[in-house]
C-alpha positions as CSV (number, residue, x, y, z in Angstrom):
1,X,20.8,28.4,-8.9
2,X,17.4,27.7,-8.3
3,X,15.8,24.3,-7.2
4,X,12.7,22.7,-8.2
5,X,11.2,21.2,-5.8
6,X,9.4,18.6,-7.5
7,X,6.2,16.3,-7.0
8,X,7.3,13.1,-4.8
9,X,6.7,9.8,-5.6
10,X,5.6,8.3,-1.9
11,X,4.7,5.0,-2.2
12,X,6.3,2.6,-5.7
13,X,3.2,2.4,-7.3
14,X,2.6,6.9,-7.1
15,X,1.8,8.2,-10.5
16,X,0.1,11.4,-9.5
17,X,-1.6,12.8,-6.3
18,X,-3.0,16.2,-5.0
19,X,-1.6,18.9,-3.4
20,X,-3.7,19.2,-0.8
21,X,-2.4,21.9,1.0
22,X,1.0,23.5,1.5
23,X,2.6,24.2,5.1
24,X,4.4,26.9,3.8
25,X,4.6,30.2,2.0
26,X,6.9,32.1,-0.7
27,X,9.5,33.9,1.8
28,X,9.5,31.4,3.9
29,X,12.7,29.7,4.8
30,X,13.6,26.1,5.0
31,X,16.0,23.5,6.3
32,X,16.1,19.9,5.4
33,X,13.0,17.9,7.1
34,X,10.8,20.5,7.4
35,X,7.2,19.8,6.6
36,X,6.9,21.7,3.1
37,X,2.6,20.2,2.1
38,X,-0.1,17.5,2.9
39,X,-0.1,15.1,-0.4
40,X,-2.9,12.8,-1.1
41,X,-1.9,10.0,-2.9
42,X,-4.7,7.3,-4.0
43,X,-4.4,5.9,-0.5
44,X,-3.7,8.1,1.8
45,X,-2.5,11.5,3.1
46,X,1.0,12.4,3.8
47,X,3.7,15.2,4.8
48,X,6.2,16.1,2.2
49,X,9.4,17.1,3.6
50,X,12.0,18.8,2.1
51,X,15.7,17.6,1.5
52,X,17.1,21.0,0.3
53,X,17.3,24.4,2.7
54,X,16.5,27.7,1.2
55,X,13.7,29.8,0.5
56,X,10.8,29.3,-1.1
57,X,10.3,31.8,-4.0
58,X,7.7,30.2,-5.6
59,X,4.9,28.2,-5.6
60,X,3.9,26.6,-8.9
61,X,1.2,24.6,-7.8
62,X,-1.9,25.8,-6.3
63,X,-3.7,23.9,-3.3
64,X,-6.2,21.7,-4.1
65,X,-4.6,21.0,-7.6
66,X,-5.7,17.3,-8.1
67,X,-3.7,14.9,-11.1
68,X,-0.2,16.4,-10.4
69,X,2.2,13.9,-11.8
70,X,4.8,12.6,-10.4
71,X,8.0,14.5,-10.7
72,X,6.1,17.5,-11.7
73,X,7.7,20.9,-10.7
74,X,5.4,22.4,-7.9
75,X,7.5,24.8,-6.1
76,X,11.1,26.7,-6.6
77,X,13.6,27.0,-3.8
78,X,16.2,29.9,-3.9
79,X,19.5,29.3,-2.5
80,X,21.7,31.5,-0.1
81,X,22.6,34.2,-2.5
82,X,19.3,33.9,-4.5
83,X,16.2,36.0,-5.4
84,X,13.0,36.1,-6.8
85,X,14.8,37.7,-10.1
86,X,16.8,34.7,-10.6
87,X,13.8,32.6,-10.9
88,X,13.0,34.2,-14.2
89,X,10.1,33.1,-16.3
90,X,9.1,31.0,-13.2
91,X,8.4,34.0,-11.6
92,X,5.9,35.3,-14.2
93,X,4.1,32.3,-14.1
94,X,0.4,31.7,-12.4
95,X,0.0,29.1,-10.0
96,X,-1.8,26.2,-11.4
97,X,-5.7,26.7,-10.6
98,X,-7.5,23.7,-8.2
99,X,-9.4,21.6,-10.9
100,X,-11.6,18.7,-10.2
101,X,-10.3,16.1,-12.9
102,X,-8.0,17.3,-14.7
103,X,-4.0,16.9,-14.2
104,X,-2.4,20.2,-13.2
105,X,-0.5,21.3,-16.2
106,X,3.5,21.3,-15.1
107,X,5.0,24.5,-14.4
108,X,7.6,26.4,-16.5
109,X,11.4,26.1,-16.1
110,X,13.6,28.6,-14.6
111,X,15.3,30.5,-17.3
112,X,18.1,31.2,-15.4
113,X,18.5,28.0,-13.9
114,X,20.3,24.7,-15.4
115,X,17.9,22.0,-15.2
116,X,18.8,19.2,-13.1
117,X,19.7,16.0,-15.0
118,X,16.8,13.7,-15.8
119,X,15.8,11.4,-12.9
120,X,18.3,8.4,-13.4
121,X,17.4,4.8,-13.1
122,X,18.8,1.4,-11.4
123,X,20.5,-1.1,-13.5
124,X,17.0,-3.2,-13.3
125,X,15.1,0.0,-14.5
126,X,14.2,1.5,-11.2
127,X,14.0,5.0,-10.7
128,X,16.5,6.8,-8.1
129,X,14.7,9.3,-6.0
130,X,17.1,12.0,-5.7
131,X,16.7,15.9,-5.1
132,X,17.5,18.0,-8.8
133,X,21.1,19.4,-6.4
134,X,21.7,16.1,-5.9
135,X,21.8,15.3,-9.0
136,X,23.7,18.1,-10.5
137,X,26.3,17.7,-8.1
138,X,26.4,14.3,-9.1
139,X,27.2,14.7,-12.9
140,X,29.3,17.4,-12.2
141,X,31.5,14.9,-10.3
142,X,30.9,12.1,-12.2
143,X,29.1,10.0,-9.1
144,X,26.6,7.0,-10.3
145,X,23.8,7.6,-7.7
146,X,22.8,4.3,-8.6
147,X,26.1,3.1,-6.3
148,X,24.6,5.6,-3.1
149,X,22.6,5.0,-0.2
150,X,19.7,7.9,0.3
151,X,19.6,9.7,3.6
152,X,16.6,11.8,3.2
153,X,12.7,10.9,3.6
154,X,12.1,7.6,2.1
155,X,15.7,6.8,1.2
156,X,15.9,9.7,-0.9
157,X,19.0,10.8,-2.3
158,X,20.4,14.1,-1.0
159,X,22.9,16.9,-1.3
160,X,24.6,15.6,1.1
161,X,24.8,11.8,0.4
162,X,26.2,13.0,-2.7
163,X,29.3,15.3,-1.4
164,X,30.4,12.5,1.0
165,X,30.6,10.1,-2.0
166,X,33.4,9.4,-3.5
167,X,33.6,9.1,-7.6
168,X,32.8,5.7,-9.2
169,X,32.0,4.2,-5.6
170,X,30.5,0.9,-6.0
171,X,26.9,0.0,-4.7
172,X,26.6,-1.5,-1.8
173,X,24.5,-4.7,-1.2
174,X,20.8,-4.7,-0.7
175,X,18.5,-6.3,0.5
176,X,14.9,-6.3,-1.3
177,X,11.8,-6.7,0.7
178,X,8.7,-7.8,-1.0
179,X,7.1,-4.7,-1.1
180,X,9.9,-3.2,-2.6
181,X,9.8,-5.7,-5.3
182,X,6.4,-5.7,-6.1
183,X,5.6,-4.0,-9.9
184,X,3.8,-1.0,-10.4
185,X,0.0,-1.6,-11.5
186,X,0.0,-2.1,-15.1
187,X,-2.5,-0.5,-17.6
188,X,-5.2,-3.0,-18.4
189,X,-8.0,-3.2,-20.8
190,X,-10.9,-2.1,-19.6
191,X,-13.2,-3.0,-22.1
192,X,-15.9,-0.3,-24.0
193,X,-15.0,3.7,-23.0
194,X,-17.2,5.4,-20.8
195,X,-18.7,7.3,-23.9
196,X,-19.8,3.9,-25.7
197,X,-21.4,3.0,-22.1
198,X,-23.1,6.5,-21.7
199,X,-25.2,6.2,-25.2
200,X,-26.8,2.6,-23.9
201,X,-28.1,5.0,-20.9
202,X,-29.4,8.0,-23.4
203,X,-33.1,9.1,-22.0
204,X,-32.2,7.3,-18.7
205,X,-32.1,9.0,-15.3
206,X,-28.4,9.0,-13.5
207,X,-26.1,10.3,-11.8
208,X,-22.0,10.1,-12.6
209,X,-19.3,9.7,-10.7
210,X,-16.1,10.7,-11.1
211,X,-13.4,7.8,-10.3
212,X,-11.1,9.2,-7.5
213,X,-7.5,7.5,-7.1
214,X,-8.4,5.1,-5.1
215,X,-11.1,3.5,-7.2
216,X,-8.8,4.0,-10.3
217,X,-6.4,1.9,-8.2
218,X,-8.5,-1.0,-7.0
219,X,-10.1,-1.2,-10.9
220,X,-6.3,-1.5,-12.1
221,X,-4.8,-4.0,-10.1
222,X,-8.0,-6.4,-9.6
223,X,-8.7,-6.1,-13.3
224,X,-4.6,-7.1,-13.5
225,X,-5.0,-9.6,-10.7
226,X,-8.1,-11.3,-12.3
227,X,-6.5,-11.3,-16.2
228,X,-3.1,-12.7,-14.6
229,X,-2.8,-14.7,-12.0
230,X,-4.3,-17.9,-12.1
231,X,-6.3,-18.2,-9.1
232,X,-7.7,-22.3,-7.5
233,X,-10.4,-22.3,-5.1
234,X,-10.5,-24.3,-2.4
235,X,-13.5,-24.7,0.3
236,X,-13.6,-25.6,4.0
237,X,-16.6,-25.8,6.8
238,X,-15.3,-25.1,10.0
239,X,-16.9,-25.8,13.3
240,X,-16.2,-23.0,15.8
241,X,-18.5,-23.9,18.7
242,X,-15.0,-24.6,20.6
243,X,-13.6,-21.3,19.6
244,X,-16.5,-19.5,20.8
245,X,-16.8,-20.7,23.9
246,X,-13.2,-20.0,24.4
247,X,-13.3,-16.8,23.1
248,X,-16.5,-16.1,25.8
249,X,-14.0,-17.0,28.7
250,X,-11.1,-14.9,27.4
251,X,-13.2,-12.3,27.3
252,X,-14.4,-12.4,30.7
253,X,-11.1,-12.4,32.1
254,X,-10.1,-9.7,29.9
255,X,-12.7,-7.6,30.7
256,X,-10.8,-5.7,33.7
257,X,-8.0,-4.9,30.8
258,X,-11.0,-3.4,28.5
259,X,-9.8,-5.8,25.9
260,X,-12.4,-8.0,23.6
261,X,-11.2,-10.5,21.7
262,X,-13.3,-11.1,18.2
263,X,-13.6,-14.5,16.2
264,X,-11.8,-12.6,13.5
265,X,-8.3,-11.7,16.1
266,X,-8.5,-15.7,16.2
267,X,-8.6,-16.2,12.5
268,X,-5.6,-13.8,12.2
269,X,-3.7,-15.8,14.5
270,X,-4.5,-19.1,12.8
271,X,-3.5,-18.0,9.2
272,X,-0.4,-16.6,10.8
273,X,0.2,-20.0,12.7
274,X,-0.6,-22.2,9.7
275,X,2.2,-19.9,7.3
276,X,5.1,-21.0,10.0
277,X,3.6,-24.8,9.6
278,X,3.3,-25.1,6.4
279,X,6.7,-22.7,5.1
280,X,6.5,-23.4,1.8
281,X,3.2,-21.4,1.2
282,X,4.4,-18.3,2.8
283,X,5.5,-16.8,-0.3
284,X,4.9,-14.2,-3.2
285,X,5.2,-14.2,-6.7
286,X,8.2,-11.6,-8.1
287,X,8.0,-12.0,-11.5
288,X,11.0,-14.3,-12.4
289,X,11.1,-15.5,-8.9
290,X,9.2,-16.9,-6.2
291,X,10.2,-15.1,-2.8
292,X,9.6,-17.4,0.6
293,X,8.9,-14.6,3.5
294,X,10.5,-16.6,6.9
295,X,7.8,-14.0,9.1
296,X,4.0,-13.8,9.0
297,X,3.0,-10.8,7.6
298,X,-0.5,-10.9,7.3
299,X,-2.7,-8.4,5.4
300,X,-6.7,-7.7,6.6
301,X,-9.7,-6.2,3.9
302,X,-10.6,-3.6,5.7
303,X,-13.6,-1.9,4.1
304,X,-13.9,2.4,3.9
305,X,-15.9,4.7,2.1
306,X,-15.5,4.1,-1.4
307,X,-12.6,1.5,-1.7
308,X,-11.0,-0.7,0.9
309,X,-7.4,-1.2,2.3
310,X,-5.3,-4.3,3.1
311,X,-3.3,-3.4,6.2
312,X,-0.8,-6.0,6.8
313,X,-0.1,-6.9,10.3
314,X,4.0,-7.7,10.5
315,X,5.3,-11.2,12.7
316,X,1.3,-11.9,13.5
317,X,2.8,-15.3,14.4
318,X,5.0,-13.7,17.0
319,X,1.6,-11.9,18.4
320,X,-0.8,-12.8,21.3
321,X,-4.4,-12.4,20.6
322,X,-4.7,-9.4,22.6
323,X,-2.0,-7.3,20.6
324,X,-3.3,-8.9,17.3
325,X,-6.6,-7.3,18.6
326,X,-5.4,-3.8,19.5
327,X,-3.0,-3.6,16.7
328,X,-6.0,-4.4,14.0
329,X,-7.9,-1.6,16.0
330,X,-5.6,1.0,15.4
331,X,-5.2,0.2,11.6
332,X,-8.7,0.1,11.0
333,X,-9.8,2.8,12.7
334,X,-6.7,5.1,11.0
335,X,-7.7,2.9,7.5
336,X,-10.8,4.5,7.9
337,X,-9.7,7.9,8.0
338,X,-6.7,7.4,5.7
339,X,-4.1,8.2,7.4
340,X,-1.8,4.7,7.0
341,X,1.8,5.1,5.8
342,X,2.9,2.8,2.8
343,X,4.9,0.5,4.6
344,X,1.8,-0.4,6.8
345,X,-0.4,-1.2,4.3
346,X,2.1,-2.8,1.7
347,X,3.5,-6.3,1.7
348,X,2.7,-9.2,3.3
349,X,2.4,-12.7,2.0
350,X,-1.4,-13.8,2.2
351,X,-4.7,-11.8,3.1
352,X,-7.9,-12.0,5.1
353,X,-11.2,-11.0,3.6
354,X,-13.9,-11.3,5.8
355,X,-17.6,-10.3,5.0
356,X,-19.7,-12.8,7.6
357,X,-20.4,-9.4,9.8
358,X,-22.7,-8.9,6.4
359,X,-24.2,-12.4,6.5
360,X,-22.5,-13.5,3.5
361,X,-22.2,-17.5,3.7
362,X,-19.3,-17.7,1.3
363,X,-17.8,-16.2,-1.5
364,X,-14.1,-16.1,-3.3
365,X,-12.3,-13.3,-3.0
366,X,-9.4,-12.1,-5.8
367,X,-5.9,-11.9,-4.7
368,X,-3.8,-9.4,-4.4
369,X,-0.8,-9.4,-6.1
370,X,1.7,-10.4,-5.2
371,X,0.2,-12.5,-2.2
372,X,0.4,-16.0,-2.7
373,X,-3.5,-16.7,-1.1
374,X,-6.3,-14.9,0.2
375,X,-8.8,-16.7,2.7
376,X,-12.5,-15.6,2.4
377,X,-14.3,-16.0,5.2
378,X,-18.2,-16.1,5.5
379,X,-20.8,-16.1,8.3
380,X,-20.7,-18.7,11.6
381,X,-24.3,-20.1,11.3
382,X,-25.9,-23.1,13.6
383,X,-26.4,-25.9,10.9
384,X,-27.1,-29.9,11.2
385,X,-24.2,-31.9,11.3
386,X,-23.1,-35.6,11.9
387,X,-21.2,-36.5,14.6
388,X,-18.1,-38.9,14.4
389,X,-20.5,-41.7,15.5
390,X,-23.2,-41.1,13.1
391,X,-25.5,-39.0,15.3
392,X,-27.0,-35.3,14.4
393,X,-26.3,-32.6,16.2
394,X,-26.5,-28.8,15.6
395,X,-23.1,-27.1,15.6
396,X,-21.9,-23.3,14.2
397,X,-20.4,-24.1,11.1
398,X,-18.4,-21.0,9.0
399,X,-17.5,-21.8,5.7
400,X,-14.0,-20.2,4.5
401,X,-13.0,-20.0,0.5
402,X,-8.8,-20.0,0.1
403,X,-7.8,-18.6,-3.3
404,X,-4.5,-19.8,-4.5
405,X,-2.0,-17.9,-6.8
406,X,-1.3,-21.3,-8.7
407,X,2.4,-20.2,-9.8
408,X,3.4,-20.1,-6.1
409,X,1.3,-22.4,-4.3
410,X,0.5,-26.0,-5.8
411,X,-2.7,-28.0,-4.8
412,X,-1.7,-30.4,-2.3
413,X,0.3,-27.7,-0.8
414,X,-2.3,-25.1,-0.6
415,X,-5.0,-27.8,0.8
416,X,-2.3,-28.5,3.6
417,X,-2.2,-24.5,3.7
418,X,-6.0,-24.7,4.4
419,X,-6.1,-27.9,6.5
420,X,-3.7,-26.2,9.4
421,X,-5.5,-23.0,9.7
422,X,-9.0,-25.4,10.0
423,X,-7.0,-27.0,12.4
424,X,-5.9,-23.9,14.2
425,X,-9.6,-23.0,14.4
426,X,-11.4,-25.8,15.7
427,X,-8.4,-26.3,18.4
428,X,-8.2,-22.4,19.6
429,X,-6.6,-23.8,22.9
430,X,-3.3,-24.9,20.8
431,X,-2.6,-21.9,19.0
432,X,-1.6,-20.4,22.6
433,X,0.4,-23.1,23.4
């Protein structure tokens, strides 16, 4: 019978995405793994491979469609046996046209084929990602694919998984990573609609534009972040002439290596340093639970044409400077051009946000759930200071804001937080010790 293929969910928090292009054509034939479209999700650009072989005898969804939901049919695959005539009204239908705004409307059923059994959920009301023959061959032989392990892209559940399963085989043990764990961005209010906003600016010259996914994304969980957690602020100047002048003689003797350390590799390193030393802040909020991370898996604002990401940069503590640098590189330069995977940019237990490139002095940046702290980080500038014996002297003083998800981190714990990476900064020497 024929398969839909349907639209993937590739990263927990996917609603919808586009279908930017497909990598195939009706006839073509198809094994499991091959590269089926390019998907653009509200954060970046990925292949979509498939977990069924056969041949494509449809496409339902044109390039270019943008607001495809999740789960949506955008393709049917014929089976060994199959043809186009056993598609049926599927056949007869026109590929969804490429619209700017709107959601591609979801393709018609097969009416020759039995529709795969709703997507099941977990016992805590997560969905199972399984391919529709997975599915069916599950209920016919009474299989919970809640108790199975996916072997396809992305832990996906295929036909496969599901014939070497045995009736009523029990789930096996998992463990949950914070990412996994982390909620899907709830709908928040968002105060007056855009059509009450638009009559304030009747007889006034501008120009609109449309929210892409992205944006949609970073309104949602800020607004979320902002009306939910309960965020403390707590302030630090630190003196970096010492860390400058190190940094200045690493360099040099990196220079033969083409390696260049900057001040903000060193703050990486110090946050990371400061999560092993004080344990107890290097945790996330879960809902009904707190979860301690034992690794340093620090996250970095990195700013791109019309949003920002967060890659997270896993074991920094473990890291020297130099492969803190060139791994930072790399992210940012493929942050930029949107081509990060989920995994590298979800996660992660605290966050740096640093805008003293700008000349911003200080500011306080909002978490991001479900990080327990992000550290923002303003501009080293020369400033007056007093010595420990009561004489002035001029120094480079950076001042550093730490915001604190109070239901994780407590006061005195997250000014202990923010006293080691100060300490990490004015001694750079130690941190390679």
């Amino acid at each position: 019978m024929p398969i839909e293929i349907l639209m993937p969910a590739l990263s927990p928090t996917m609603e919808e995405g586009t279908l930017a292009k497909w990598l195939v054509k009706e006839g073509d034939t198809v094994s499991s793994g091959d590269l089926l479209a390019e998907i653009e999700t509200d954060k970046a650009t990925m292949e979509f491979e498939a977990v069924d072989e056969g041949v494509i005898g449809k496409i339902l969804v044109a390039e270019g469609s943008e607001g495809v939901k999740v789960n949506t049919a955008i393709a049917v695959l014929l089976e060994d046996g199959e043809s186009a005539d056993d598609i049926g009204a599927a056949s007869s239908a026109p590929a969804a046209a490429p619209k700017a705004t709107e959601a591609a409307p979801s393709a018609p059923v097969a009416e020759t084929a039995t529709p795969a059994p709703a997507a099941p959920a977990a016992a805590d009301g997560s969905r199972i990602f399984a391919s529709p023959l997975a599915r069916r061959i599950a209920a016919s032989k009474g299989i919970d694919l809640a108790a199975l392990t996916g072997s396809g892209p992305h832990g996906r559940i295929v036909k496969a998984d599901v014939e070497a399963a045995q009736p009523g085989a029990a789930a096996p043990a998992k463990t949950v990573s914070a990412a996994a764990a982390a909620p899907a961005v709830a709908a928040v209010a968002s105060g007056p609609s855009s059509d009450v906003i638009a009559k304030m600016y009747e007889g006034r010259e501008y120009e609109e534009i449309a929210l892409n996914g992205m944006r949609k994304t970073i309104a949602a969980r800020l607004t979320e972040a902002k009306q939910t957690v309960p965020h403390f602020y707590l302030r630090r100047d630190i003196k970096l002439d010492a860390l400058l002048e190190f940094r200045g003689t690493l360099n040099k003797q990196l220079e033969a290596r083409n390696v260049k350390l900057s001040v903000n590799d060193f703050i990486i390193k110090a946050c990371a340093l400061a999560l092993q030393s004080v344990p107890d802040a290097n945790a996330v909020w879960a809902g009904d639970k707190v979860l301690k991370l034992k690794p340093s898996d620090v996250a970095v604002a990195v700013a791109i044409e019309g949003g920002l990401f967060t890659p997270v940069l896993q074991d920094a503590e473990m890291k020297s400077l130099s492969a803190l640098s060139a791994q930072m590189k790399d992210l940012a330069g493929r942050a930029r051009d949107r081509k990060l995977a989920p995994h590298e940019y979800q996660g992660g237990s605290f966050a740096i946000s640093n805008l003293g490139m700008f000349g911003i002095d200080n500011f306080d940046a909002v978490i991001n759930p479900p990080h327990g702290a992000i550290l923002a980080v303003g501009a080293g500038k020369k400033q007056p200071v007093v010595g420990p014996d009561g004489d002035l002297a001029v120094a480079t003083v950076m001042s550093v804001t730490l915001s604190v998800d109070h239901r994780v981190i407590d006061g005195a714990l997250g000014a202990e937080l923010l006293n080691a990476i100060v300490e990490n900064l004015e001694n750079p020497v130690a941190m390679l010790a």
